[in-house]
ZADO-410271 format. One record per residue: residue number from 1; residue in one letter; x, y, z of N, C-alpha, C in turn. Coordinates in nm, 4 decimals. Example, Ala and Ser with C-alpha at 12.3 -4.5 7.8 and 13.67 -1.06 7.14 Angstrom:
<recs>
1; A; 1.3190; -0.5690; 0.7800; 1.2300; -0.4500; 0.7800; 1.3200; -0.3300; 0.7800;
2; S; 1.2850; -0.2250; 0.7080; 1.3670; -0.1060; 0.7140; 1.2900; 0.0030; 0.7870;
</recs>
This chain:
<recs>
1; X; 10.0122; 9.3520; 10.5479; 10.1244; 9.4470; 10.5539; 10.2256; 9.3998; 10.6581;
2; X; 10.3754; 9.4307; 10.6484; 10.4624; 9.3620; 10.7239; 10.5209; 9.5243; 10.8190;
3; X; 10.4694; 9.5611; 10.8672; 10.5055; 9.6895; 10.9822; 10.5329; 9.7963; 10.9235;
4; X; 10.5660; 9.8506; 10.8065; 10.5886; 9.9352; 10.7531; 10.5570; 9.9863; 10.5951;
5; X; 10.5403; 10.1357; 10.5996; 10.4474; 10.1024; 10.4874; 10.5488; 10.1336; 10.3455;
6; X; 10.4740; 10.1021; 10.2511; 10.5577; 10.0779; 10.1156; 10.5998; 10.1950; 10.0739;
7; X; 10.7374; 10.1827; 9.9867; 10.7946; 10.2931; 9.9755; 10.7993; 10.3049; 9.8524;
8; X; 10.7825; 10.4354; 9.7586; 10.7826; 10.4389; 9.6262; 10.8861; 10.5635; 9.5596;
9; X; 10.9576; 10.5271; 9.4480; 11.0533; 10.6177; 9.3975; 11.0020; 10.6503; 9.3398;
10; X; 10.9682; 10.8095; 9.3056; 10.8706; 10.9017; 9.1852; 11.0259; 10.9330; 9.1384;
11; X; 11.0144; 10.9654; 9.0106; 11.1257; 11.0210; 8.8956; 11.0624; 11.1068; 8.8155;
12; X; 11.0723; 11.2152; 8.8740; 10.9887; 11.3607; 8.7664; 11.0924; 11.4571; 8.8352;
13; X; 10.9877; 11.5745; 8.8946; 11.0331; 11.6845; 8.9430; 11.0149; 11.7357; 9.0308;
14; X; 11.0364; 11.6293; 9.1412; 11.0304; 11.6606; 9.2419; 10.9098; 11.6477; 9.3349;
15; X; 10.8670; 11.6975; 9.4415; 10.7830; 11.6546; 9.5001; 10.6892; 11.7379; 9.6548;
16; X; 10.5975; 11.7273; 9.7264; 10.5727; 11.8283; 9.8312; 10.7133; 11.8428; 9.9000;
17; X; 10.7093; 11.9791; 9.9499; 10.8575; 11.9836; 10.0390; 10.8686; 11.9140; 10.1124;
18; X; 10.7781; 11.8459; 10.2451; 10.8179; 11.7819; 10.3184; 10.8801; 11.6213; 10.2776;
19; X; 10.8560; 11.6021; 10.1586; 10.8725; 11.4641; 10.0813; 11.0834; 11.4446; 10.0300;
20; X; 11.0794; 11.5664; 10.0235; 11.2051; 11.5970; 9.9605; 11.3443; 11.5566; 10.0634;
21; X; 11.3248; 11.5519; 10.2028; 11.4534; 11.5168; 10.2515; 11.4878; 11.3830; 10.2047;
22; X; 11.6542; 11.3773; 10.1630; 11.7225; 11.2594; 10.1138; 11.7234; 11.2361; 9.9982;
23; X; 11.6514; 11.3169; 9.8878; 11.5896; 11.3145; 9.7251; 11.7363; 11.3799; 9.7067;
24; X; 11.7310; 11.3590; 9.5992; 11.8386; 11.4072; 9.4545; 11.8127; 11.4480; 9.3675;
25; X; 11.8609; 11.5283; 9.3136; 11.8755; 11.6146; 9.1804; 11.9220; 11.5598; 9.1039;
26; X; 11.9362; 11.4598; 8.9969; 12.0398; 11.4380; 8.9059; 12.0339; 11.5104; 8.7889;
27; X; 12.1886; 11.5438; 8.7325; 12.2275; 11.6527; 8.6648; 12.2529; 11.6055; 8.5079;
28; X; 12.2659; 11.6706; 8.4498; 12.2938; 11.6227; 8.2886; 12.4397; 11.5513; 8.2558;
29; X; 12.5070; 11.6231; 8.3624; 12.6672; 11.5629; 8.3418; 12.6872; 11.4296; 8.4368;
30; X; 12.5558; 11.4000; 8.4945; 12.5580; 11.2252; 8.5785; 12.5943; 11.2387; 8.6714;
31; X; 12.6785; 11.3756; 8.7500; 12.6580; 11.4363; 8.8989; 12.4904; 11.4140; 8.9757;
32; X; 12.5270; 11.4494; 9.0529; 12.3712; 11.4905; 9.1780; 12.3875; 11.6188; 9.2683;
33; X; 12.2892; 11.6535; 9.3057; 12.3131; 11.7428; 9.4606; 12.1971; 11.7272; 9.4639;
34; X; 12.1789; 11.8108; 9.6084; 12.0496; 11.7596; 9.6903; 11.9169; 11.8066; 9.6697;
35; X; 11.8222; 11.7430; 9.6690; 11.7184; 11.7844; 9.5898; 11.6512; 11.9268; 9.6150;
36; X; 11.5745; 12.0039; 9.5076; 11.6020; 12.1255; 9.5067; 11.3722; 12.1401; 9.5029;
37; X; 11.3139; 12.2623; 9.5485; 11.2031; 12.2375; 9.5089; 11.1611; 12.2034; 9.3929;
38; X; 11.0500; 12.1524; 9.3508; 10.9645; 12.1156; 9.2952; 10.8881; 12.2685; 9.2071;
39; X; 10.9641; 12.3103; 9.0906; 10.8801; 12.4264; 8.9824; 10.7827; 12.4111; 8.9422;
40; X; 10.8106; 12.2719; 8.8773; 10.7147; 12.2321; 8.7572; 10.5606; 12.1865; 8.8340;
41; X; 10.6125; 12.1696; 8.9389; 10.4424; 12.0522; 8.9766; 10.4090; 11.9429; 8.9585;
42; X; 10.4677; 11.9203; 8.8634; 10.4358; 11.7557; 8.8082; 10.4688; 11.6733; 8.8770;
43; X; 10.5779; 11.6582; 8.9328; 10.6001; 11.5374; 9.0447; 10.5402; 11.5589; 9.1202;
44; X; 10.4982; 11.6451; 9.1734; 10.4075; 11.6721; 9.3164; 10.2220; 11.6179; 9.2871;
45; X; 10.2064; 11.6165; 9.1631; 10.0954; 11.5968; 9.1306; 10.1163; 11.4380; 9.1049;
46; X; 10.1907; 11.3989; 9.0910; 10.2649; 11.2076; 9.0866; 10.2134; 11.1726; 9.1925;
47; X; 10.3137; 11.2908; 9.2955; 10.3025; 11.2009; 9.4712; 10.1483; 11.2111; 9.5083;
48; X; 10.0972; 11.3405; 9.4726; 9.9137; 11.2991; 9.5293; 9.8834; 11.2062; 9.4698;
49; X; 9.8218; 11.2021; 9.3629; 9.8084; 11.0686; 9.3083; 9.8158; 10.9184; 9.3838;
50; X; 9.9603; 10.9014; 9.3934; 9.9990; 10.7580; 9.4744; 9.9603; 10.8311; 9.6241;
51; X; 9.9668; 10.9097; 9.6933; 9.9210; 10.9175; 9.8072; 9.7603; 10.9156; 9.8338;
52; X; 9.7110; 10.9837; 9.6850; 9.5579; 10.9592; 9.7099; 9.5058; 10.8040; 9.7286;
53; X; 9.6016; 10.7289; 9.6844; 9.5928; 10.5420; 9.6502; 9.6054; 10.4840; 9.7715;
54; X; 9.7197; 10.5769; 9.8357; 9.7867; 10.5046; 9.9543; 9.8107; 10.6129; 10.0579;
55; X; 9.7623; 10.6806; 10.1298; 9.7962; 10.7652; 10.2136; 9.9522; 10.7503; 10.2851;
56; X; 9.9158; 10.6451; 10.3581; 10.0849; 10.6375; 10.4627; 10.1885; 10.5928; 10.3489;
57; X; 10.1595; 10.6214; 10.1664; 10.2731; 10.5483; 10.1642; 10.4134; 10.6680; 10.1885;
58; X; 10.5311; 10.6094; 10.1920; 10.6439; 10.6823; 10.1781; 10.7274; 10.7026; 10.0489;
59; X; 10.7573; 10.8416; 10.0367; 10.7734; 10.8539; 9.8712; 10.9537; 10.8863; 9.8888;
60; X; 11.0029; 10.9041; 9.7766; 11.1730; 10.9338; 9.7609; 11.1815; 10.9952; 9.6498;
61; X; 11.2095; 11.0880; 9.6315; 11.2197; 11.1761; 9.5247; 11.3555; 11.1867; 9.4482;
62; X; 11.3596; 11.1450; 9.3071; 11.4731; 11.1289; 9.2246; 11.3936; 11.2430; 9.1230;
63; X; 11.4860; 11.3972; 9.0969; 11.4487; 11.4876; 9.0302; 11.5454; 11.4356; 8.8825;
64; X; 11.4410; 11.4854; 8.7927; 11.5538; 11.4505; 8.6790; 11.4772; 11.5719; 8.5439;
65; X; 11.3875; 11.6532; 8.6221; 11.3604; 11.7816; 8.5348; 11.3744; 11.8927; 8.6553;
66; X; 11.3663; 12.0356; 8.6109; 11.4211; 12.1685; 8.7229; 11.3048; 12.2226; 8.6556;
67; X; 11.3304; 12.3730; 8.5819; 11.2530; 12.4209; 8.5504; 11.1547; 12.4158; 8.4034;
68; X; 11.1841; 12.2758; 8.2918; 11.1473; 12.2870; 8.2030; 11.1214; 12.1373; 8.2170;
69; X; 11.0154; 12.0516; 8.1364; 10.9886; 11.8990; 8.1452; 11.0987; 11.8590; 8.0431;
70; X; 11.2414; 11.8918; 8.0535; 11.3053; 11.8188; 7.9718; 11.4525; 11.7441; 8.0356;
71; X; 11.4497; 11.6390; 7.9991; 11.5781; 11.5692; 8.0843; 11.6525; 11.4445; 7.9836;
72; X; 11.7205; 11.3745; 8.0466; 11.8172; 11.2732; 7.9321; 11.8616; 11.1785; 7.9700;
73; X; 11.8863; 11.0724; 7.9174; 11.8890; 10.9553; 7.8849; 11.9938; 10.9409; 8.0487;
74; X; 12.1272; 11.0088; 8.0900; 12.2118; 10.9828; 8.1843; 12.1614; 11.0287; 8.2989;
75; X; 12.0465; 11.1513; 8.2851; 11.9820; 11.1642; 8.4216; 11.8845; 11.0804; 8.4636;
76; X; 11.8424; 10.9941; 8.3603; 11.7012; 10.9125; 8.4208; 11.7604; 10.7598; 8.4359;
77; X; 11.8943; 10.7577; 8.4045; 11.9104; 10.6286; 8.4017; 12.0112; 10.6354; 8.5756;
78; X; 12.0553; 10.7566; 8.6009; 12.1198; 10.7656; 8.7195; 12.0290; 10.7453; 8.8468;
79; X; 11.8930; 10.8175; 8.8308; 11.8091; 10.8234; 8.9049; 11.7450; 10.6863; 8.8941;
80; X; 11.7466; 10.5820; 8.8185; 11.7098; 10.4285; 8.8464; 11.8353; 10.3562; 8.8942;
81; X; 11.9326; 10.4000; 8.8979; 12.0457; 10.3323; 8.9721; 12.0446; 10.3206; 9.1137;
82; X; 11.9860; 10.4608; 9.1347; 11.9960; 10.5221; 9.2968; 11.9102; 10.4859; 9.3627;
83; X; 11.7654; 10.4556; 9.2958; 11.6577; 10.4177; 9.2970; 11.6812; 10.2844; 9.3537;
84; X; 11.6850; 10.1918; 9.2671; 11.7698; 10.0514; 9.2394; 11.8179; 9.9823; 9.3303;
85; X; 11.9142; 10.0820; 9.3918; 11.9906; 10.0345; 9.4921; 11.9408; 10.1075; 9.6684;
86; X; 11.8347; 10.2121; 9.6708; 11.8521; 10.2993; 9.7839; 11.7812; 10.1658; 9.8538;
87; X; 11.8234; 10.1977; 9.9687; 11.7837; 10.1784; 10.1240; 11.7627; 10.2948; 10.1825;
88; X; 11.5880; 10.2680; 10.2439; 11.5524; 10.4208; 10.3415; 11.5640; 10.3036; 10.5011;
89; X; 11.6259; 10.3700; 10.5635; 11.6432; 10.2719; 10.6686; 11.6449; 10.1196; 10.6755;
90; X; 11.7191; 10.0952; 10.5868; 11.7416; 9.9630; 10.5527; 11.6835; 9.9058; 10.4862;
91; X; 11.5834; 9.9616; 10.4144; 11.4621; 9.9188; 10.3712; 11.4724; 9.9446; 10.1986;
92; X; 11.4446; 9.8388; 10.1179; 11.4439; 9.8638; 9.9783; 11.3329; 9.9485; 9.9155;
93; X; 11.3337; 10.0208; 9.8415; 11.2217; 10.0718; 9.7437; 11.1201; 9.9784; 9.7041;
94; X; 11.0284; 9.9675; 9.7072; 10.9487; 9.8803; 9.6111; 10.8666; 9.9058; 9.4899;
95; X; 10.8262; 10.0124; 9.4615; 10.7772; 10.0615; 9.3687; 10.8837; 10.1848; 9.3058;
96; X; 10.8933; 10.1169; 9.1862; 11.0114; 10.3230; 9.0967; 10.8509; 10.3175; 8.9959;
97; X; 10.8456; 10.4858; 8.9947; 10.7470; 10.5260; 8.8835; 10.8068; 10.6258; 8.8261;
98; X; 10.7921; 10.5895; 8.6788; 10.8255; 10.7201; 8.6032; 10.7035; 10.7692; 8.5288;
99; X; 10.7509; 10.9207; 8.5740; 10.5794; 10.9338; 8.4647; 10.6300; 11.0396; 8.3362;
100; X; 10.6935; 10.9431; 8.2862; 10.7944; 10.9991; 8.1670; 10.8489; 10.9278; 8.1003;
101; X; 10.8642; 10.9630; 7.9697; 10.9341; 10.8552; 7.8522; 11.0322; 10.9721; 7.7568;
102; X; 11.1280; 10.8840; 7.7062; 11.1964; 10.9059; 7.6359; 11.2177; 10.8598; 7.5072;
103; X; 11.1660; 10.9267; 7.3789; 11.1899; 10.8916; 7.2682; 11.2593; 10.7526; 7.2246;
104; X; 11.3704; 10.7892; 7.2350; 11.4887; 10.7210; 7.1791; 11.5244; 10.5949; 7.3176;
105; X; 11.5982; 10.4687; 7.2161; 11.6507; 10.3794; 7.3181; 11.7461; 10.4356; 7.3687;
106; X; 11.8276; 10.4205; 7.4348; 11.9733; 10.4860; 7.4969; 12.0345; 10.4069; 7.5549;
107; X; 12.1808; 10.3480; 7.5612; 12.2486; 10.2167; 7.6443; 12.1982; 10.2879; 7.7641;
108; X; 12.2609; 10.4009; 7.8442; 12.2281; 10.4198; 7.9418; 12.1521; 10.3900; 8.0417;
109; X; 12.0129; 10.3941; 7.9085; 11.9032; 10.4070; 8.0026; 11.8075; 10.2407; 8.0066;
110; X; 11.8584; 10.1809; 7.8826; 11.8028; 10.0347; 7.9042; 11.9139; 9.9847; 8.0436;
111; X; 12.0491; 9.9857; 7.9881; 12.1215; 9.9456; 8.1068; 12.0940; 9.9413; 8.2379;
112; X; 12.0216; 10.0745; 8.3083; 11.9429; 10.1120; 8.4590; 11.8392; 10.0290; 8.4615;
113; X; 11.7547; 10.0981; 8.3244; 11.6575; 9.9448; 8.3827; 11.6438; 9.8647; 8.3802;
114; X; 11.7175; 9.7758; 8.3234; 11.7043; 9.6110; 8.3028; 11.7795; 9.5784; 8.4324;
115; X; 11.8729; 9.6570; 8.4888; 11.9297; 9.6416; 8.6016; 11.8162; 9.6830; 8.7530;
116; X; 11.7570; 9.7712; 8.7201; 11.6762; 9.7727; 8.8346; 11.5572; 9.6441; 8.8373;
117; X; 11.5418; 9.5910; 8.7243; 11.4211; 9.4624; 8.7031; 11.4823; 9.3556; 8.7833;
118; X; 11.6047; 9.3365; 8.7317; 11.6921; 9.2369; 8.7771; 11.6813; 9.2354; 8.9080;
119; X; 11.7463; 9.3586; 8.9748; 11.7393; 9.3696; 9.0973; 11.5880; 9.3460; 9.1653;
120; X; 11.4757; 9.3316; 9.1439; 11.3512; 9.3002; 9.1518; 11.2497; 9.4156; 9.2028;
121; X; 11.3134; 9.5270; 9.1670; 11.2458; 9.6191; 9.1446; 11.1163; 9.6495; 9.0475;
122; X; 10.9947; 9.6717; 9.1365; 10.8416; 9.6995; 9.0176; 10.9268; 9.8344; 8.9625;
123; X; 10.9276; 9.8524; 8.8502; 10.9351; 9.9806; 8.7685; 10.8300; 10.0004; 8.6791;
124; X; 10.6984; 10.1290; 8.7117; 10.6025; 10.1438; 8.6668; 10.6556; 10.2649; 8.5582;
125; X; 10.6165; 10.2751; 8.4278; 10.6507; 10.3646; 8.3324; 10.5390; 10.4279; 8.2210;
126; X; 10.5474; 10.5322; 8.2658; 10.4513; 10.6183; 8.1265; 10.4408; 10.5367; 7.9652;
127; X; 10.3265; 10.5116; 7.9354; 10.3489; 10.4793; 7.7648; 10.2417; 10.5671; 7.6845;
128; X; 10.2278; 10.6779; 7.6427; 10.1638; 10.7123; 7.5481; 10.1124; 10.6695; 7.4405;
129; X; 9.9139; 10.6812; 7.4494; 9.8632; 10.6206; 7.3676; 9.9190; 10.5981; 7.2237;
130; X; 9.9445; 10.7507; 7.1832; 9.9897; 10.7745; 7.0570; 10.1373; 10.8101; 7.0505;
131; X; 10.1957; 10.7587; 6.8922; 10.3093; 10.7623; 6.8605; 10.3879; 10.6538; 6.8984;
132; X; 10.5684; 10.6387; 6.9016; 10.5951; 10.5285; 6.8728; 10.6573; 10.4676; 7.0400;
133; X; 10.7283; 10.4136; 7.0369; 10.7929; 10.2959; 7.1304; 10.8159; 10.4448; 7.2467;
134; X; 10.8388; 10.4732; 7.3547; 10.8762; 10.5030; 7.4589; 10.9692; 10.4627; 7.5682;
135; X; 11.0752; 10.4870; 7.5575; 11.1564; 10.4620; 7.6905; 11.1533; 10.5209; 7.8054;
136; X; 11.1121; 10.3937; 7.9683; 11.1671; 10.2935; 7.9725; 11.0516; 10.1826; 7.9663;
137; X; 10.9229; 10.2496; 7.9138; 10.7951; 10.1921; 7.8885; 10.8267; 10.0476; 7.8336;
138; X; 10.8923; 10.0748; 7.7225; 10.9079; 9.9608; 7.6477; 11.0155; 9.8534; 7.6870;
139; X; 11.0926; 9.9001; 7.7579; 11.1705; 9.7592; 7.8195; 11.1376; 9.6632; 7.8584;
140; X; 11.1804; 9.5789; 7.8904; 11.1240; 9.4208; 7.9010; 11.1258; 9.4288; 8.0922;
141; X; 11.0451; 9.3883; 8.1126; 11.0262; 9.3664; 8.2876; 10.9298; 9.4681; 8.3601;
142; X; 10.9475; 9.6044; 8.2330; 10.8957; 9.7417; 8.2979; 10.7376; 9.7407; 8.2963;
143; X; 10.6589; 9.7994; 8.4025; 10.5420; 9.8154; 8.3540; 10.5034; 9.9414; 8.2682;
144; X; 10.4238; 9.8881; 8.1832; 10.3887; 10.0248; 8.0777; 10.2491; 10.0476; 8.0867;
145; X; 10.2161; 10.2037; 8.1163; 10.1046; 10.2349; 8.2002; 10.0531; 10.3669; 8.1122;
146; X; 9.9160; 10.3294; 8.0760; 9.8610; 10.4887; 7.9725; 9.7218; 10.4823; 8.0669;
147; X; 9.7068; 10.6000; 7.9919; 9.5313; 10.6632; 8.0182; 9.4725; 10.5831; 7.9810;
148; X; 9.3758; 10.5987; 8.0245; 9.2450; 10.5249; 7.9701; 9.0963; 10.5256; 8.0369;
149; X; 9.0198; 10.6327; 7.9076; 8.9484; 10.7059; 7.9672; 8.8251; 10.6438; 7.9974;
150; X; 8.8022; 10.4954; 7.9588; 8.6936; 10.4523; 8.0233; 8.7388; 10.4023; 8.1881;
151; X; 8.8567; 10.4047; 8.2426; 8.8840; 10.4244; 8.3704; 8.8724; 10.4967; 8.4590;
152; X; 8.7648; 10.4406; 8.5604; 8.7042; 10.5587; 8.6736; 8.8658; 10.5167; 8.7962;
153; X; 8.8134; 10.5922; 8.8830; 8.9590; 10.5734; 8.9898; 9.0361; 10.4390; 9.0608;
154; X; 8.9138; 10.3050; 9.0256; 8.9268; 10.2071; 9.0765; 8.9997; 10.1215; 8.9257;
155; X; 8.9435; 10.1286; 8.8074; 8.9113; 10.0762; 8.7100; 9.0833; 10.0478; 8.6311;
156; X; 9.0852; 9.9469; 8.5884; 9.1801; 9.9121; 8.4793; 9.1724; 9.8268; 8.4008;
157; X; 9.2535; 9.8451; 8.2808; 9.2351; 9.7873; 8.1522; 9.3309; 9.7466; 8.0888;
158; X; 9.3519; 9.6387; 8.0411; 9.4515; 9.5287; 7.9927; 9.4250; 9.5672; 7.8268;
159; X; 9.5463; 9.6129; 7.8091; 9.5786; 9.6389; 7.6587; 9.6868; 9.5953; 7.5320;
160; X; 9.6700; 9.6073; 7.4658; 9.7845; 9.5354; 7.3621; 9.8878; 9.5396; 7.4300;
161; X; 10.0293; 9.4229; 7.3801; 10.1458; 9.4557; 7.4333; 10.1819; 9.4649; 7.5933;
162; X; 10.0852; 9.4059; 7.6535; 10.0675; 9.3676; 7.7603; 10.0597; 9.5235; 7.8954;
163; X; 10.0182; 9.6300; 7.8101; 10.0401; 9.7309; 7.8702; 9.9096; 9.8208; 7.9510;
164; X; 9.8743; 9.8735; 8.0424; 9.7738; 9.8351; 8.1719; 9.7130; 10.0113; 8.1499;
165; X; 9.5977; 10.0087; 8.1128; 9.5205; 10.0903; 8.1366; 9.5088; 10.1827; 8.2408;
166; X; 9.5079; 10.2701; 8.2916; 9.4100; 10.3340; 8.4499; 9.3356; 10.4579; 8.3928;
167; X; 9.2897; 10.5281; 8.4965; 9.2397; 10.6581; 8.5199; 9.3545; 10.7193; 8.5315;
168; X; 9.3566; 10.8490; 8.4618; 9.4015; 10.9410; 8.4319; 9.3943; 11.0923; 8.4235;
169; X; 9.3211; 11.1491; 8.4653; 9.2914; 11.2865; 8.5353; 9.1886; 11.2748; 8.3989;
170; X; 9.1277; 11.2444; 8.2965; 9.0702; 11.2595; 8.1749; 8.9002; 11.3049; 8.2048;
171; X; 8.8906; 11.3989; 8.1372; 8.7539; 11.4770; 8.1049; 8.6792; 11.3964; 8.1415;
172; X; 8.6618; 11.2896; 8.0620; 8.5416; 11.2037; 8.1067; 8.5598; 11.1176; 8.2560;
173; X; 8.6114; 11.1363; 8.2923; 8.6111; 11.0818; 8.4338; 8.6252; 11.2054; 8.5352;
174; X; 8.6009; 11.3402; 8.4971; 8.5646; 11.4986; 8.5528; 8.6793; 11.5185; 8.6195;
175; X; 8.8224; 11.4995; 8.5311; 8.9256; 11.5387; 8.5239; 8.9610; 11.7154; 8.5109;
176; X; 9.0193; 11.7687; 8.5638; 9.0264; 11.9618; 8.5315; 9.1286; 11.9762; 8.5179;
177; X; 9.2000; 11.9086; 8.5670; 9.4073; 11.9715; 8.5707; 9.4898; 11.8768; 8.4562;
178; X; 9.5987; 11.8766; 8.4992; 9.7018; 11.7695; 8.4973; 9.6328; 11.6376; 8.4324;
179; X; 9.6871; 11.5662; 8.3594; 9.6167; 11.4161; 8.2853; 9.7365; 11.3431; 8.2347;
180; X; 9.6967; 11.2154; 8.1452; 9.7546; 11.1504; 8.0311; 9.8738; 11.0302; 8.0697;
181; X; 9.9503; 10.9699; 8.0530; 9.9796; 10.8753; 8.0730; 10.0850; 10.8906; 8.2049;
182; X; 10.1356; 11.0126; 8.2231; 10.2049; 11.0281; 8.3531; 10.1108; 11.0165; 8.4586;
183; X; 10.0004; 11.0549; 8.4750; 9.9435; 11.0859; 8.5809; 9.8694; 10.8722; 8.5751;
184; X; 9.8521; 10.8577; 8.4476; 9.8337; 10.7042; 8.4514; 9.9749; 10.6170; 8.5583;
185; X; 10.0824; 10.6872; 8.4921; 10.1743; 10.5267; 8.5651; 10.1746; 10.5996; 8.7059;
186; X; 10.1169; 10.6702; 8.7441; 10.1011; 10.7604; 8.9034; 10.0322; 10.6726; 8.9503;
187; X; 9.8988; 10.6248; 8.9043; 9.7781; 10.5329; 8.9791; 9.7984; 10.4138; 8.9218;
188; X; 9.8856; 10.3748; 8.8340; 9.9098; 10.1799; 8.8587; 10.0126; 10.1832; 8.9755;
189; X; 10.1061; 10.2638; 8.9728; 10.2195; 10.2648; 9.0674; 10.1570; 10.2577; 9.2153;
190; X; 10.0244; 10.3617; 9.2221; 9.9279; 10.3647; 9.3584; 9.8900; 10.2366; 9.4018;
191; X; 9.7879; 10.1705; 9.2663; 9.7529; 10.0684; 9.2631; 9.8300; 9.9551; 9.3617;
192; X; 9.9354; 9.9425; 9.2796; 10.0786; 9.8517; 9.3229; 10.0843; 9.8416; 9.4776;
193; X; 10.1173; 10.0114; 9.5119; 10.1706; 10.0472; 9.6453; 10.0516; 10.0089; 9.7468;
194; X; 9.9300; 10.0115; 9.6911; 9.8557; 9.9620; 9.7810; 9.8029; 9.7940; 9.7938;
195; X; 9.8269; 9.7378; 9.7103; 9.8575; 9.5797; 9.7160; 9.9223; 9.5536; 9.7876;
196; X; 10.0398; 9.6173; 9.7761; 10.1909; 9.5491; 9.8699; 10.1111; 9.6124; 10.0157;
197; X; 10.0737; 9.6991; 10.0482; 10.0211; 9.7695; 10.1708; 9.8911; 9.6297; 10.2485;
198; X; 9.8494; 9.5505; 10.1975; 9.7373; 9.4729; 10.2134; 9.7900; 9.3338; 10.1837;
199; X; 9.9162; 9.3486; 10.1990; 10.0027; 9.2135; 10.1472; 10.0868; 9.1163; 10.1131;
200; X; 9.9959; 9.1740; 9.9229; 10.0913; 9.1492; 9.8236; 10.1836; 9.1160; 9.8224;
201; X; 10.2843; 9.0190; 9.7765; 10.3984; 9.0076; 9.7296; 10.4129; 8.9751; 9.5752;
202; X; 10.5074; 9.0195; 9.5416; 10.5450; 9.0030; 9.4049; 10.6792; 8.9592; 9.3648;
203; X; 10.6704; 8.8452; 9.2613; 10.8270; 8.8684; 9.2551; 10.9047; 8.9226; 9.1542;
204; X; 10.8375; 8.9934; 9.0614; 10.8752; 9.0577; 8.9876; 10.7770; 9.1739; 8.9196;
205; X; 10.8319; 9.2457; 8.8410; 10.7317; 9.2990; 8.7352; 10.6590; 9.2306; 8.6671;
206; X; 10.6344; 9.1167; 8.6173; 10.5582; 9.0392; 8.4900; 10.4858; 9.0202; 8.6241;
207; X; 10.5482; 8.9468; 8.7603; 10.4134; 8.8956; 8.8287; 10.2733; 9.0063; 8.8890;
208; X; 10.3569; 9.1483; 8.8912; 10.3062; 9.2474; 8.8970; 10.1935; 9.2940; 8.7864;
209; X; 10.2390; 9.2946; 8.6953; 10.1577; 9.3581; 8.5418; 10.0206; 9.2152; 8.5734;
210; X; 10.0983; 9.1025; 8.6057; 9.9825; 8.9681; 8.5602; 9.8409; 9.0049; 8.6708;
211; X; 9.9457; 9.0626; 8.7949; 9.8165; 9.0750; 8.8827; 9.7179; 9.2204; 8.8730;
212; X; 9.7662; 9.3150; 8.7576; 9.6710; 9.4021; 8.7593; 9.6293; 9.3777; 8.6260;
213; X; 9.6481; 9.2856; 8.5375; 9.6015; 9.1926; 8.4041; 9.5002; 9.1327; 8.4867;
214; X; 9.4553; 9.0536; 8.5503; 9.3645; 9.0156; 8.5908; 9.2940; 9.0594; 8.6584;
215; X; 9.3007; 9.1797; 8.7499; 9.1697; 9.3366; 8.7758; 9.0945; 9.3800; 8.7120;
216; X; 9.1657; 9.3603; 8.5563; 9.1331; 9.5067; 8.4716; 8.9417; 9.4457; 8.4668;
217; X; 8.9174; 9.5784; 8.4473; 8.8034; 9.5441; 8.3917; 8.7412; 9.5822; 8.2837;
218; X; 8.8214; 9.6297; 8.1682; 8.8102; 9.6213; 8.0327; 8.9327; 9.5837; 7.9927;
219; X; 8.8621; 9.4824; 7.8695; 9.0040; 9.4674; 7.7445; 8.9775; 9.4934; 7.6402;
220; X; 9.0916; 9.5005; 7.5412; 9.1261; 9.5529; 7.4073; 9.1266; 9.7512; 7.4370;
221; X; 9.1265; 9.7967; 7.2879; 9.1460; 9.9278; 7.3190; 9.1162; 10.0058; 7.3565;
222; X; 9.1524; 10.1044; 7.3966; 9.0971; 10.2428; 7.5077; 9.0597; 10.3440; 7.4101;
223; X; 8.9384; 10.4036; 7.4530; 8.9147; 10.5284; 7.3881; 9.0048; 10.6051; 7.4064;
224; X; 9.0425; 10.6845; 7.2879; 9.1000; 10.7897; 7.2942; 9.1276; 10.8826; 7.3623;
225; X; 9.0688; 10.9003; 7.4469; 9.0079; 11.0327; 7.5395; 9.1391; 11.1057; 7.6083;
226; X; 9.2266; 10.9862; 7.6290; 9.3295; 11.0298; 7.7206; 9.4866; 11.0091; 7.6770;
227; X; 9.5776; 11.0757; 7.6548; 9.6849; 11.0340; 7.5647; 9.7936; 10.9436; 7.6926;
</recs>
């Protein structure tokens, strides 16, 4: 570790209060204001997650849902811009996690992220077992991160399409709450944050995905168990 500990951008809804100074709200019309609590839970259940991985890490909160899990293509692509580019005391982001996908491609939203890859940003992203392509899962550079329920808390699994298994709050691993591929790109993103914490360097996403491609400790497909 180089003196300070790794910093990670969650993109949900927000996060524990004390996590929230300097976070943003981004709005549907591609405005911001300042980040507002956390309704839903879900981001807050992101940040345990990566904090359960990494205790000291430091989180930044880019809100891009309020009171309903629904948001769009100009709010999630604003919140990887900001992401992208923030400095917390001079200091770059190193990990963005989204634990969310979006149907549809969108210029918007490939635009942010191929731009945050570029910029050499890890961008860890939700991919759901089932159904079709997911954005920003499916972009090129991004990591794409599902359940996978033969994954205990340490455990990962290298899957088609080059896309990375974990634990996932899932039944069979005596899961009760919250699950499924968000709470997955929560603990590769952990994963990540705690490499770089013991290290790590990376110079990109592919070199990222390659080094938890070679952890995993199952390949081919995942039981079902966990979407």
């Amino acid at each position: 570790m180089t003196g300070r500990p790794p910093i990670v951008g969650v993109i949900d809804s927000g996060g524990p209060a004390g996590d929230l100074v300097g976070g943003r709200l981004f709005l549907p019309d591609g405005t911001w204001v300042a980040a507002r609590p956390d309704l839903l839970g879900h981001g807050t259940a992101v940040a345990d997650v990566i904090r359960r991985a990494l205790p000291e890490a430091r989180m930044v909160h880019a809100q891009v849902f309020q009171d309903r899990p629904v948001t769009t293509a100009i709010q999630v692509a604003g919140a990887l811009d900001w992401l992208a580019g923030q400095k917390a005391d001079a200091l770059s982001v190193d990990v963005i996690c989204l634990s969310l996908g979006l149907a549809a491609d969108r210029v918007p939203l490939r635009r942010a992220a191929l731009a945050a890859v570029a910029a050499g940003r890890i961008v860890v992203a939700a991919a759901p077992a089932r159904g079709g392509p997911c954005y920003p899962a499916a972009y090129p550079g991004v990591i794409a991160a599902t359940g996978d329920a033969r994954c205990d808390w340490d455990g990962l699994s290298a899957l088609a399409g080059g896309v990375i298994g974990a634990w996932c709050g899932s039944p069979e691993q005596g899961g009760t709450g919250q699950g499924g591929a968000s709470l997955a790109a929560a603990r590769v993103a952990g994963h990540l944050a705690a490499r770089i914490a013991a290290g790590a360097r990376f110079a990109d996403g592919a070199a990222a995905r390659d080094a938890l491609t070679g952890a995993a400790r199952f390949h081919g497909p995942e039981r079902r168990g966990c979407a």
